[in-house]
C-alpha positions in Angstrom: 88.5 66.8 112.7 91.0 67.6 115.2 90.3 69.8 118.7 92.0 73.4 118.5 94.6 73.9 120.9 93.3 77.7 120.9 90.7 80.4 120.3 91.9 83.9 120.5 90.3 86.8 121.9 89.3 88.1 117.9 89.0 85.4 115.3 88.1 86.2 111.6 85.1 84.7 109.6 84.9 84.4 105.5 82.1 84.0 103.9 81.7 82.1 101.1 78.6 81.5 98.9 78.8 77.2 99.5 82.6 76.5 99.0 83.1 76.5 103.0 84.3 73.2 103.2 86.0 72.9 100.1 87.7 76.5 100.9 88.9 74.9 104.2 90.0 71.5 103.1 92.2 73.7 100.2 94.1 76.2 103.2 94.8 73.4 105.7 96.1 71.5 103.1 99.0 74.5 102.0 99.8 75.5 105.5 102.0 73.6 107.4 100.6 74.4 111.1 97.4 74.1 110.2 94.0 72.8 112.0 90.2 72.0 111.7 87.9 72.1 114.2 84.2 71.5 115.0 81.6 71.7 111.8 78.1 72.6 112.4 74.9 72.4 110.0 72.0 73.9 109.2 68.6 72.6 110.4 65.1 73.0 110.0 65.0 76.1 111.9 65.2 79.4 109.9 64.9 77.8 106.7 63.3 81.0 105.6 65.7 83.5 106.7 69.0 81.4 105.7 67.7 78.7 102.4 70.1 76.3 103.2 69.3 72.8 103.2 69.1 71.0 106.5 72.2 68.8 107.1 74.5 71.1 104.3 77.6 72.5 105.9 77.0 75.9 108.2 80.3 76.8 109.9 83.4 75.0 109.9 86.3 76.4 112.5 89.9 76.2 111.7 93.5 77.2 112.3 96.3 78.8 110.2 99.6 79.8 111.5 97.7 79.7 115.0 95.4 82.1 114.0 91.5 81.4 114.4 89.0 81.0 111.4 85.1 80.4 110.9 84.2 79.4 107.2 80.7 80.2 106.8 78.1 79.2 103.8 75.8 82.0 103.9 74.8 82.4 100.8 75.9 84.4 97.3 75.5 87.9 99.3 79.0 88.9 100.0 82.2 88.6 97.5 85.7 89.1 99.2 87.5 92.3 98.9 91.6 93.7 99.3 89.7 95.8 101.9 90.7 92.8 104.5 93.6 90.6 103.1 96.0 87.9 104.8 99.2 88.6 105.7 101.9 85.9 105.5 105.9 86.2 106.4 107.3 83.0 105.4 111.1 82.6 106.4 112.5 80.9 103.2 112.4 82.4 99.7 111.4 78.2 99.6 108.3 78.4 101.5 107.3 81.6 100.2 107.4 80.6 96.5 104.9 77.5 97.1 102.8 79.4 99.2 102.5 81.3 96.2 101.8 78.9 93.7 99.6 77.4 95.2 97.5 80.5 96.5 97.6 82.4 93.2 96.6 79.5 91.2 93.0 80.1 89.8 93.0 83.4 90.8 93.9 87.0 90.5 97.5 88.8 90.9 97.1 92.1 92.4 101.1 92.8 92.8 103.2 90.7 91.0 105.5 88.5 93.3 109.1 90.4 93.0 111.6 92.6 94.6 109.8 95.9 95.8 111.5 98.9 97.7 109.8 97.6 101.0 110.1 94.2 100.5 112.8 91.9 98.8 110.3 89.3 97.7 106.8 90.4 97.9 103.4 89.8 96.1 99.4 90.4 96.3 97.3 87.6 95.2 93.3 86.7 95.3 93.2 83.1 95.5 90.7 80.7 93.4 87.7 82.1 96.2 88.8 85.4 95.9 89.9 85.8 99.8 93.5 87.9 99.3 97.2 87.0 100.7 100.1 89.5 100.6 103.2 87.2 101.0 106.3 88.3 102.0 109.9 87.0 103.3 112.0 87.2 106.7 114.9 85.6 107.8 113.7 85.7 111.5 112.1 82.1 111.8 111.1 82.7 115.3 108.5 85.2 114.8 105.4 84.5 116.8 102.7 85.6 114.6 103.1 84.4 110.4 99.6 85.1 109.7 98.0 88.6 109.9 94.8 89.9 109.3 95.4 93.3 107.1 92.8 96.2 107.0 92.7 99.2 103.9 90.9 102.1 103.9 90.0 103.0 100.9 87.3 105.4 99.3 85.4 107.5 101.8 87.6 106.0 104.4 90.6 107.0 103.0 92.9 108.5 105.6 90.8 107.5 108.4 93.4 104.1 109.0 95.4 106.2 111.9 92.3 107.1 113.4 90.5 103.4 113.5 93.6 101.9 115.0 93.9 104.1 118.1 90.4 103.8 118.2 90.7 99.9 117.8 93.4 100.2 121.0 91.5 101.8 122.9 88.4 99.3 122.9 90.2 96.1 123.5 92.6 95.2 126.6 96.5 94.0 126.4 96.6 96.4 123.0 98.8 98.6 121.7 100.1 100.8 118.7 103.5 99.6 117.0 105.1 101.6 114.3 103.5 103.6 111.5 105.2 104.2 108.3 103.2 107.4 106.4 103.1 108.2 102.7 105.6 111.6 102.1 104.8 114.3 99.9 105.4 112.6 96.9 103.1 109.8 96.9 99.9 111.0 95.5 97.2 111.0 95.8 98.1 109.8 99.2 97.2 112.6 101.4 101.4 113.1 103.1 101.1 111.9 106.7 98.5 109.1 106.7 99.1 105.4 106.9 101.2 103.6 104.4 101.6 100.8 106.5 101.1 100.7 110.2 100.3 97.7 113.0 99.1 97.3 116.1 98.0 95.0 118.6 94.5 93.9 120.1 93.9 91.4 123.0 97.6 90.2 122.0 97.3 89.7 118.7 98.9 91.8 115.7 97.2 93.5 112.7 97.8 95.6 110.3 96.2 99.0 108.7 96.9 101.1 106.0 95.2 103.8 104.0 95.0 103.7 99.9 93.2 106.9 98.5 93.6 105.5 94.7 90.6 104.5 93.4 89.3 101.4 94.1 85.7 99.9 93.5 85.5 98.3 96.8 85.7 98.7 100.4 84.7 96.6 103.9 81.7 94.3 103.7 80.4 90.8 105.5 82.4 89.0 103.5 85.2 88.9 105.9 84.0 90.0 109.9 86.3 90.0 113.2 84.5 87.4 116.0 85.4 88.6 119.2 85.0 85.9 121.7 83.4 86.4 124.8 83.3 84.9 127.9 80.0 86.7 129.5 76.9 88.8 128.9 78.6 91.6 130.5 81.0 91.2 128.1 79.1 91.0 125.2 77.2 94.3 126.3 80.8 96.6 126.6 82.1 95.6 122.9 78.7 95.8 121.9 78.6 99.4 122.7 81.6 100.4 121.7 81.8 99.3 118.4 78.2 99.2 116.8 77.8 102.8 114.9 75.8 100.7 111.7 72.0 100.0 113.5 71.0 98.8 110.5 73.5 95.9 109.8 73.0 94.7 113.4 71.8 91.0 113.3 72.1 88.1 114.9 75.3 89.2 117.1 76.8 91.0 113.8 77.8 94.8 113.4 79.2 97.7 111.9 81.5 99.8 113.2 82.2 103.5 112.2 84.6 102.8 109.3 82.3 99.6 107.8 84.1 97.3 109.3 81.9 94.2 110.1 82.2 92.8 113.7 80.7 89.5 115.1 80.0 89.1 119.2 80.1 86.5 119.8 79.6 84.5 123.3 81.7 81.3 123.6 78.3 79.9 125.3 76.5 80.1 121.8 79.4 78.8 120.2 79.1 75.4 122.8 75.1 74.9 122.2 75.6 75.4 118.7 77.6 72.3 118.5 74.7 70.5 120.3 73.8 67.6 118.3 70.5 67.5 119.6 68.8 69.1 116.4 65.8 70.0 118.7 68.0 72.0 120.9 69.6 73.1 117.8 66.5 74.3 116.2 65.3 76.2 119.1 68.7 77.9 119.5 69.0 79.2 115.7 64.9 80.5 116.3 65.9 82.5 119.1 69.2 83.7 117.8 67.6 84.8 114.2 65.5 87.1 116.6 68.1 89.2 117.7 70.2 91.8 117.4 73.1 91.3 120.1 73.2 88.3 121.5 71.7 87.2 124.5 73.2 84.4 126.4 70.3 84.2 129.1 67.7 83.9 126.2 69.6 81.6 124.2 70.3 79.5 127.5 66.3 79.4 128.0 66.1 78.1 124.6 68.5 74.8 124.9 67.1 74.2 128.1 63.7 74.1 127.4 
C-alpha cells in the first residue's frame, strides 16, 4: 500500500458486487502510473443495512493516470453501464494495443479497435467487471490528463449533455467549457446541434460529455458516482444544494442530480476517521453515518470522540 501523492477535488467510485480488491489489484497492475492507497473494512456496525462480513474489504482508494478512484464492495445492487466510461489517450499505437488486450480480455467490445473518421486507432471495450474504456491514440506525450472520466446521455436524457455541462461549470470553481463538436443533419436520430462529443473542465480536471439518442437499455446509476472532496461543513452544505434534485436517492452523503447522475459528498474529515483502526471508533462512525442523509462533520466528529 503506497501513500497517494494526490486527491483531486472530484474523484470517481465503482462499485462492484465483492471484486473490489481483485478489480484494483487487475488496473494497477496494466497502468503504468498507477497507485494504491488506504483500504478500509467493514465492522460490526450496520451489519444490517450493508451484510458484509466484519473484516471483508469496504473501500480501497487508488490512482490511474493521476486520476482518483474509490473501489467499493457494496453489494450485487448496481451493474456498470457505457453511461460513464474511461477515457484513455495512449501516445504509442504500442501502448494503446496492450492496454487493449488486456482490458478487453473477458469482456465485451462495444466498438471494435480500428481506424474511425475521428480517431485513427480507436476502440470501446467493457472489461472482465464490466466498468468501460474508450482507448484512443496521440502523438502528443505531454498531455497532462490520459485518463478521463466520460459521461452519455442517453434515453430520456438524450440531448440534455450541453445543458448538464454548463450547468456542471457553473457549480464548481477553476471550470470551464472547451470545445463541443454537434451531430449535423445527417446523423439520426441524433437531434442536429446536440453533443457528439464535448469537454469541459471542473475544479481543474477534464471530462467529457456527449449525447446518444439511439436506443440503449441503460443509463446513469450507483454503479459509478463522482466524490467531491471537501474540506468543510460549509462546503459540504453549497454542493449539497446545488446538485441534489433526487430526495429519494439521498443517503449517507450520496445523491442524484437532475440528469441521474450519482454524486458522493464527501468531507475529507470522514474520509480520515474512517481509516481509524480503532474498530470502536469505527463502529460508532458507520452508526452515525448510516443515519444520514448529507453528511455531517460535527456529528460524525461527536461520534469518534466519544
Amino acid at each position: 500500500m503506497t501513500q497517494l501523492t494526490k486527491t483531486q477535488k472530484i474523484g470517481s467510485c465503482l462499485w462492484f458486487d465483492n471484486q473490489a480488491e481483485e478489480a484494483v489489484n487487475f488496473y494497477t497492475s496494466i497502468f503504468k502510473n498507477a497507485k494504491i492507497g488506504e483500504i478500509s473494512r467493514y465492522g460490526e456496525a450496520g451489519h444490517e443495512a450493508h451484510g458484509r462480513p466484519a473484516g471483508s474489504v469496504m473501500t480501497i482508494e487508488f490512482q490511474l493516470e493521476g486520476q482518483t478512484f474509490t473501489a467499493l464492495n457494496g453489494g450485487p445492487h448496481f451493474k456498470f453501464t457505457p453511461a460513464v466510461s474511461f477515457f484513455i489517450i495512449c501516445d504509442t499505437e504500442e501502448a494503446l494495443d496492450k492496454l487493449w488486450e488486456k482490458l478487453s480480455e473477458g469482456g465485451k467490445t462495444l466498438m471494435p479497435l480500428q481506424k474511425y473518421p475521428f480517431s485513427e486507432k480507436y476502440g470501446w471495450t467493457a472489461d472482465k467487471y464490466g466498468l468501460t474504456w474508450q482507448v484512443t491514440i496521440t502523438g502528443n506525450n505531454d498531455l497532462e490528463q490520459k485518463l478521463t472520466p466520460s459521461l452519455m446521455f442517453v434515453g430520456e436524457q438524450a440531448g440534455k449533455a450541453e445543458e448538464a455541462i454548463n450547468f456542471y461549470a457553473s457549480v464548481f470553481d477553476d471550470s470551464k467549457v472547451g470545445g463541443i463538436f454537434r451531430y449535423g443533419p445527417d446523423q439520426k436520430p441524433d437531434k442536429e446541434g446536440t453533443v457528439e462529443y464535448g469537454d469541459f473542465i471542473l475544479a481543474g480536471q477534464t471530462f467529457i460529455a456527449m449525447d446518444s439518442a439511439l436506443e440503449h437499455d441503460f443509463t446513469f446509476n450507483e454503479a459509478i458516482s463522482l466524490v467531491v472532496h471537501c474540506e468543510t461543513q460549509e462546503e459540504v452544505d453549497g454542493y449539497w444544494e446545488k446538485l441534489s434534485a433526487v430526495p429519494g436517492s439521498e443517503q449517507c452523503g450520496w445523491l442524484k442530480d437532475k440528469f441521474g447522475v450519482s454524486w458522493q459528498i464527501i468531507p475529507k474529515a470522514l474520509i480520515g476517521m474512517m481509516n481509524d483502526l480503532d474498530p470502536e471508533k469505527f463502529g460508532r462512525i458507520m452508526e452515525a453515518m448510516l443515519q444520514m442523509k448529507k453528511i455531517d462533520i460535527a456529528k460524525l466528529k461527536q461520534a469518534h470522540e466519544q
